[in-house]
N, C-alpha and C positions, 0 to 999 in steps of 0.2 A: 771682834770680827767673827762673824758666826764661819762653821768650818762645813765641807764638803755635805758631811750627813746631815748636819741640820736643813742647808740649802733643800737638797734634795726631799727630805721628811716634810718639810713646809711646803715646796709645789706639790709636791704628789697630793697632801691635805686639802688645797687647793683645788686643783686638777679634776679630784673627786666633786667638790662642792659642785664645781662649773658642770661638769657630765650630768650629774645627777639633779641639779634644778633646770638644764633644758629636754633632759629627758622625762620629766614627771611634771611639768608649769608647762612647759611649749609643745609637747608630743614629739620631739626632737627623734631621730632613730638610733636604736642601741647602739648600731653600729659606729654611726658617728659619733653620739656621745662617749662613747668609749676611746676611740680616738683623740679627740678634742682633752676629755682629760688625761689621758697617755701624754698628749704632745706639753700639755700645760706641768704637768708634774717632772718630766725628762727636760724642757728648755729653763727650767729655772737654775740651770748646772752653765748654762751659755755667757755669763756675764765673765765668768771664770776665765773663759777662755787666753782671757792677757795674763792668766798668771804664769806663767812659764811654763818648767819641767813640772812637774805632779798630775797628782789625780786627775783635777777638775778639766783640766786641759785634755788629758788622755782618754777620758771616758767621754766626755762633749765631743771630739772630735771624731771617734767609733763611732758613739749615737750617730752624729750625722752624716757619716759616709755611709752609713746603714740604712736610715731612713729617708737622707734626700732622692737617692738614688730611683727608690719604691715611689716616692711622691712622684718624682719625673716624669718615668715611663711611662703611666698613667695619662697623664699629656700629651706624649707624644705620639700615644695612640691615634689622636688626633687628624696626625700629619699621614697617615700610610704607610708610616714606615715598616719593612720588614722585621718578622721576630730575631733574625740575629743579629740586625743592627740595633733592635733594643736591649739588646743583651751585650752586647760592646759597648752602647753607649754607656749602659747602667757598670759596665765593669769600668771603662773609664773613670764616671762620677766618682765613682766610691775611691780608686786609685789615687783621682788628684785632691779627694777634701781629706784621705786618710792620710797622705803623706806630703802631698804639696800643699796645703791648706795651713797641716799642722806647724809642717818649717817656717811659713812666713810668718803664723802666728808666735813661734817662738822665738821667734829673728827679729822681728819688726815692732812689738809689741810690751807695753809698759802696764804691771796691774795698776790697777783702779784709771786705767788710762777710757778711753771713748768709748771703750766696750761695759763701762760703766757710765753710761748715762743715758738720757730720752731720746735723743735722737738714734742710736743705737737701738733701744728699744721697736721704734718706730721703724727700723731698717727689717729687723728681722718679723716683724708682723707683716710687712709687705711682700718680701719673699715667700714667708707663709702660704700666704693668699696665692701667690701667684703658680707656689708648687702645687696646692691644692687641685684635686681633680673633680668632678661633677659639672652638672651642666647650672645647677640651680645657685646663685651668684652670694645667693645669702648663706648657704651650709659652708661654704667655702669662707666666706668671713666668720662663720661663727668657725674654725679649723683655727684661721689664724689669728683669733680673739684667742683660744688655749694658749698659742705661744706666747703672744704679748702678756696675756696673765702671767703666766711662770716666770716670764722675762722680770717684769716688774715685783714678783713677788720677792727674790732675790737682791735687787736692789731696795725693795722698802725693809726686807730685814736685815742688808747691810747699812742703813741710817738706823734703824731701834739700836744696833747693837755696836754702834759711836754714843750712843747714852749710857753713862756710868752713875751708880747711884753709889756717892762718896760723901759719910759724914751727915747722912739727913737730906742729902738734896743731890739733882741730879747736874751730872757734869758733862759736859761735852768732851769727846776724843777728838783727836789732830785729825782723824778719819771722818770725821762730819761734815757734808756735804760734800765729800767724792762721788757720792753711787748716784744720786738723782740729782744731776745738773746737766746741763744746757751746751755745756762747752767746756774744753780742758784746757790745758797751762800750753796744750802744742800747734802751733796755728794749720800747719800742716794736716795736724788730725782733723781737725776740728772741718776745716776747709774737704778734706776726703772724706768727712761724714755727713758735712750736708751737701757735699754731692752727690754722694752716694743716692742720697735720702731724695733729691730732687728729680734725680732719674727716675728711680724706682716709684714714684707718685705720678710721674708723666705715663710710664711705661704700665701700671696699673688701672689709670684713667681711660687710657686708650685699649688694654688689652681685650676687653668683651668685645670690641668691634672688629679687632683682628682677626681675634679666634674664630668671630662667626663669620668673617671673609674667608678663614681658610677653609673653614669645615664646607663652605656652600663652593668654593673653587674641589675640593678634595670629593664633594659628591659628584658634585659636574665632570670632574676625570672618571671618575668609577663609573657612572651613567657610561660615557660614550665608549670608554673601553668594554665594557658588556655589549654594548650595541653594537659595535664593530665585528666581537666576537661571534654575536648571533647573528651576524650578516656572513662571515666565514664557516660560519655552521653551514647557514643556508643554501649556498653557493655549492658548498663541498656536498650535501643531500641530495641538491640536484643533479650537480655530475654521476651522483651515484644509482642514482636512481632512472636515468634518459635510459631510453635503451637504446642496443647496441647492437650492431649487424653480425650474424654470425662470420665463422672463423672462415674465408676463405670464399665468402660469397660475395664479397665484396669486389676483391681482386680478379676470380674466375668468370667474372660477368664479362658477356661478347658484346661489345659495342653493335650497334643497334645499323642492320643495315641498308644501302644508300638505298634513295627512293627509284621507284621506279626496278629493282628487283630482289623478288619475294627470297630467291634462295640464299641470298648473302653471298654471294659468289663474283669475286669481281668481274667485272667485262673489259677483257681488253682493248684498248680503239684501234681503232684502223690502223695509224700509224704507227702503233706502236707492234701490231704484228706482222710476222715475216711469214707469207706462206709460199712455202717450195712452189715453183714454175716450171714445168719441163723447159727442156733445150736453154738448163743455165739459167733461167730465171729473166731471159730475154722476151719483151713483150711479141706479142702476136703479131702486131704492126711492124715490128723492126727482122721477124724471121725470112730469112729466104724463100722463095718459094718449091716444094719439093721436085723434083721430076716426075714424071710421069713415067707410075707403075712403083713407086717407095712410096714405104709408109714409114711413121713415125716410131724409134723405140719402144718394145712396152718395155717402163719401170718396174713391173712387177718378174720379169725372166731376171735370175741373177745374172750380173753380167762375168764373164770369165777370164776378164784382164784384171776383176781385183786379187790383189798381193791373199794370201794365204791370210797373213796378219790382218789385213783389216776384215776378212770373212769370221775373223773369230774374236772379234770384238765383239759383236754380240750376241757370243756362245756364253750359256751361264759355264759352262765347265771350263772358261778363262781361268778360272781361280783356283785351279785343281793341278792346272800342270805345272 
């Protein structure tokens, strides 16, 4: 059984090959090609994963609480989401594949068990893909073609090295055809690997038409929220901009007065005023008749029966004594 460093030395060999013939045959970009074999040299360590406590487990596990996370985001830039809940989201990933990932894996989990075989393989190339971010559907399968390489490279050198050369001829080990098979000893696994695997082929089949309903729902919110915006811009310019009656000219304006006279000055009606009458305010018709040789008081003599008091009501120096 080849051990940790060989795995690893063999994808990375790999890994290189893959970057560097789509980078120099297909005009692939460095960036990606670099990528692509990064992902293909670092997932050939993934098949390890069943093997318990050690290495393979421990370093697989980092790698991918490290790198899923990054892959993610990148996706779900997609969706709108604000930068600090990409940042919770991506501290979450990393939390649950570094520590809850790990336990089940080591809880649950039997070497040379399903995570050594084709269907497995095929799990984690779909994930790949799906982490994968770009808009172009083919860079994104050449990402998750790197893992599936390193995937398989891993279990094609755990079958070379079930061959023992004993005596002149080669021998087969107890270990020969565990890593590249179809199905294991445990129905249970077997039954949660090609479900696994069935989902993830529905859920890939369908995702380019999702993705492009959401991104085309996600511009149509941005479009109207702008437009809304610039309609509250609008609105608020023009209030600012109306003019406005000055301070107090508003208020101190004399309503406009009635027809018929110029000076504004109310007229009072007939009935409503009282004008003094001699003799009491009795009509001419209802007065007695004088004698003859009397005349009528004048109003203008003061008369000498009023009180003191009421002579000096209307003395201004009332207010003095």
């Amino acid at each position: 059984m080849a051990d940790f460093i060989t795995h690893f030395a063999a994808s990375s060999v790999v890994g290189a090959g893959y970057g560097a013939a789509a980078y120099g045959w297909y005009d692939m970009p460095l960036s990606t090609s670099l990528l692509a074999g990064g992902l293909c040299g670092i997932t050939g360590m993934l098949p390890d994963l069943d093997s318990g406590s050690g290495r393979p487990l421990r370093e697989s596990v980092a790698f991918a609480a490290a790198v899923a996370p990054m892959m993610l985001l990148e996706r779900l830039r997609t969706f709108g989401l604000a930068p600090e809940l990409l940042v919770l989201i991506g501290a979450g990933s990393y939390l649950l594949i570094r520590f809850g990932l790990g336990w089940f894996l080591k809880h649950f989990t039997v070497h040379r068990g399903m995570f050594h075989s084709l269907p497995a393989a095929g799990i984690f190339f779909l994930i790949a893909f799906l982490l994968a971010s770009g808009e172009d559907v083919l860079l994104r399968w050449y990402k998750a073609g790197g893992v599936l390489l390193g995937y398989l490279s891993h279990l094609v050198l755990d079958e070379l090295y079930s061959l023992e050369w004993v005596r002149g001829r080669w021998k087969l080990r107890r270990s020969f055809g565990t890593a590249l098979k179809l199905w294991g000893s445990h129905a249970w696994s077997n039954l949660l690997a090609y479900g696994l695997l069935g989902v993830l082929v529905v859920v890939v089949f369908f995702e380019p038409t999702w993705m492009e309903g959401v991104q085309r729902r996600y511009t149509e919110a941005q479009a109207q929220f702008w437009e809304s915006q610039r309609q509250r811009l609008a609105a608020l310019e023009d209030a600012l901009t109306q003019p406005r009656p000055r301070s107090g000219a508003a208020g101190s304006a004399a309503p406009a007065p009635p027809a018929g006279n110029p000076n504004g000055r109310e007229t009072p009606s007939p009935a409503a005023s009282t004008v003094a009458e001699p003799n009491g305010g009795v009509p001419p018709s209802a007065q007695q008749p004088l004698p003859p040789g009397s005349s009528l008081p004048d109003s203008s003599q003061p008369n000498p029966n009023r009180s003191s008091s009421q002579a000096e009501q209307g003395s201004p120096w009332r207010f003095f004594r």
